[in-house]
N, C-alpha and C positions, 0 to 999 in steps of 0.2 A: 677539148677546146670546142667551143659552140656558141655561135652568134643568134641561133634561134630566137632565142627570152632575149636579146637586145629590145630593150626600152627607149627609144629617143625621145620620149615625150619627158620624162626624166631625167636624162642627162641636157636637154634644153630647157627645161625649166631653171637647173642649179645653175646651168650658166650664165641665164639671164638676171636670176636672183642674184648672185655675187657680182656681175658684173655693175649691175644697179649700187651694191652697194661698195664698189670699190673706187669708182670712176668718177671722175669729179665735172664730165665734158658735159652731163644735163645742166650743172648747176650754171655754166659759162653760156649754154644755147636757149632758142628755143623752136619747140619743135614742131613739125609740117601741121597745116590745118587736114590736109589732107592724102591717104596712102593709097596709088591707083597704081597696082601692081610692080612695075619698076616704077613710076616716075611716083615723085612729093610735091608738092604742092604748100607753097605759103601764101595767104591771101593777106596784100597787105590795104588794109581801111584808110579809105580818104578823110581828112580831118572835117567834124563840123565848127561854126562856132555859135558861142553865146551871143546875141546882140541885145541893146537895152528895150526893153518892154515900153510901151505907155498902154495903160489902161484902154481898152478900146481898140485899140489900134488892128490894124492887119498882121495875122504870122507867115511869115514867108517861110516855106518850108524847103529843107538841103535836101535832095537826092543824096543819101549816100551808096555809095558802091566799092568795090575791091577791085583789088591790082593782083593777078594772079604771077608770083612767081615758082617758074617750073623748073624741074632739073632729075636728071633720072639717079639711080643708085650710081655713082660713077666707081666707086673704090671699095673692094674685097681684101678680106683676109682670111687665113685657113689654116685649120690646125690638124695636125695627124701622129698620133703618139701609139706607141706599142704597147701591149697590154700580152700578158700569156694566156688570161684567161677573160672573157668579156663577163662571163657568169657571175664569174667569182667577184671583180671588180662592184658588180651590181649587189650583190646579196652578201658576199664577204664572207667570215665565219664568226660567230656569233653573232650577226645582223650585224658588223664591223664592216662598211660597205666603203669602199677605196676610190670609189665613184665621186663622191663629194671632194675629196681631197683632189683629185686630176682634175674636174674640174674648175674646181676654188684657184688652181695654178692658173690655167687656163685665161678666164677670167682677169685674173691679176694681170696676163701677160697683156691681152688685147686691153684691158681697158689701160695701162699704160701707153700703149703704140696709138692710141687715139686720142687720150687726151695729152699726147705732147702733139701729134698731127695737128688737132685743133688748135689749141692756144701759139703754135708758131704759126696757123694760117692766119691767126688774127693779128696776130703783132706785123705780120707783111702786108696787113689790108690797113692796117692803120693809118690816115694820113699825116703828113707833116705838120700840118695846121695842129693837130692833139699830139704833140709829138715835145716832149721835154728833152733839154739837151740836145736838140740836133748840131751845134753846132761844138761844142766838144761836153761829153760823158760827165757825167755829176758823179763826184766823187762821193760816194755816199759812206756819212760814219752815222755812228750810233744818237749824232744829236739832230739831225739833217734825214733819215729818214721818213720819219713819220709824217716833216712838212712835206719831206717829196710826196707822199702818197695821197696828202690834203690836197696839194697842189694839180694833181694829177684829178681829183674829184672834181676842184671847182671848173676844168678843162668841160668834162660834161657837165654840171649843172649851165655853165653858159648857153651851152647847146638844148637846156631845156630837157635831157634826161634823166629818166626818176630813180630816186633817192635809192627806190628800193631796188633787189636783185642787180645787184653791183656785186663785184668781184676781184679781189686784186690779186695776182698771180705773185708769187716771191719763190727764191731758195732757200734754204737752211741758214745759207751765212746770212741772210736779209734777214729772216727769222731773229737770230741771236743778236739783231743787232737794234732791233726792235723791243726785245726782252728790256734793253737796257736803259729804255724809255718811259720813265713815271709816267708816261700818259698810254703805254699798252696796258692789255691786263698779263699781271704776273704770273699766275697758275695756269695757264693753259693747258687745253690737251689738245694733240694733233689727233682728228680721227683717220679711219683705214682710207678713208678717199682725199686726205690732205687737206682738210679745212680744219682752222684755228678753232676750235670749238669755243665760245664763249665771247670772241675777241672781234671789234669792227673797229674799223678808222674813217672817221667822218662818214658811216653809217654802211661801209663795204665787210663783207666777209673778207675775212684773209684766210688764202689755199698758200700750201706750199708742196709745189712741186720740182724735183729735182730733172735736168736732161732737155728744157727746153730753152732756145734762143738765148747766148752768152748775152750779159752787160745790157737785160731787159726789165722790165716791173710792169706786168701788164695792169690794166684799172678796165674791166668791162661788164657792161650791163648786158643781160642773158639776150637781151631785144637786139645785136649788131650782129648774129651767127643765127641762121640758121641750120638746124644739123637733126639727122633720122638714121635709124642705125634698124633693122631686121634680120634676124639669123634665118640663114635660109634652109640648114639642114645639118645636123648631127648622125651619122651613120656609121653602122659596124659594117665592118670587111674580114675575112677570109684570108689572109696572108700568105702567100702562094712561094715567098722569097726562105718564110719564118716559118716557126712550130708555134706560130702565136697567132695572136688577133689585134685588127687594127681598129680605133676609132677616129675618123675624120670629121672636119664640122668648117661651115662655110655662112660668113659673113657678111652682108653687102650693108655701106653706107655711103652718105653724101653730106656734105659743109656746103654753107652758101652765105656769103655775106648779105645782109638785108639792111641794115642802119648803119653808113661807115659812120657818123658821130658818134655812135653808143661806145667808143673804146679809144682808151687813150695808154700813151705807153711812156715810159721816162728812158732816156739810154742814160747807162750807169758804169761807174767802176767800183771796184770793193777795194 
């Protein structure tokens, strides 16, 4: 057993790589203009506007400038799993390398625990004003979904949020119940990071994920979240307890709400 040939440039790449493709929390944010060691950085642009021309006339020109919002990495996660042999795991036998597969788990695990953190930080930052059902739960069946989720959209276009990169969060049973509406599409596929492939309602991606905020349907556009995610280090150890070897790996991120209009939520019952 030998940590020597430990690779972390390696095992941080695959888990960045899967983690990209399992997570669904890029599609819901977006992300820092700027990464100054711990702290991120969102600049957010003052609006210009159009005004009417006459031929001749004087242009008055807008100063634009930015709003710098800051906030440091506040929240880690960390993983440490047992291995016999760290060699082996890397090279394998017959180039059969066990490394991708820990990994790939990995991966699955953290970007689950983040994007349910996210999507419940958004549904708590939502205000009531975009809030369906506050005053008792919409029962939602199979004929009554689809307008909830329309309805849920025209919440932001009032508010002048764009069409595109919109999002609406569901579970399985919302899913199925959706199926059973001529106006979804029927063949769909779900892919590995939970978006409806193929399928939008009044012009939203549908994700389903299972494990976040009971009797919710989130509807958000990527511009109401900001959020930065950096691994900070993948490292073997020498196991002192075991006849084995350990790999550890450490995470630092941070959410930040930027546009509370960009998100609007329905409370529901099934």
């Amino acid at each position: 057993m030998s940590i020597d040939s430990f690779k972390p440039s390696l095992w941080e790449a695959s888990l960045l790589t899967q983690f990209t493709d399992v997570a669904i929390v890029t599609e819901l944010t977006t992300p820092p203009s700027e990464t100054n060691g711990d702290k991120i950085i969102w600049n957010a642009l003052t609006a210009s506007q159009w005004k009417d021309y006459i031929k001749g006339s004087r242009i008055n020109w807008e100063q634009l400038s930015t709003t710098p919002i800051e906030m440091p990495f506040d929240r880690q996660q960390s993983f440490a799993v047992m291995v016999d042999n760290v060699d082996k795991c890397q090279a394998g036998q017959n180039g059969d390398s066990l490394e991708p597969t820990i990994m790939q788990n990995q991966a699955n695990i953290l970007a689950e625990n983040i994007d349910i953190e996210v999507i419940n930080y958004i549904i708590a930052n939502t205000s009531a004003e975009n809030t369906l059902g506050t005053e008792a739960p919409i029962k939602l069946t199979p004929s009554n979904i689809y307008d909830t989720i329309v309805d849920l959209g025209v919440i932001l276009s009032k508010k002048k949020v764009p069409l595109s990169d919109r999002c609406v969060i569901i579970n399985n049973s919302m899913l199925a119940m959706l199926a059973k509406d001529e106006r979804f599409t029927r063949n769909y596929q779900v892919l590995t990071n939970g978006i409806v492939q193929g399928s939008t309602i009044n012009g939203a991606k549908v994700c389903v994920k299972e494990g976040f905020t009971d009797g919710k349907i989130l509807l958000n556009h990527k511009s109401s979240t900001g959020y930065a995610m950096q691994l900070n280090q993948v490292e073997a150890v020498k196991l002192t307890e075991f006849y084995a070897d350990g790999v550890r790996g450490l995470t630092s991120y941070a959410k930040k709400q930027l546009r509370p209009e960009s998100s609007a939520v329905a409370n529901v019952t099934i």
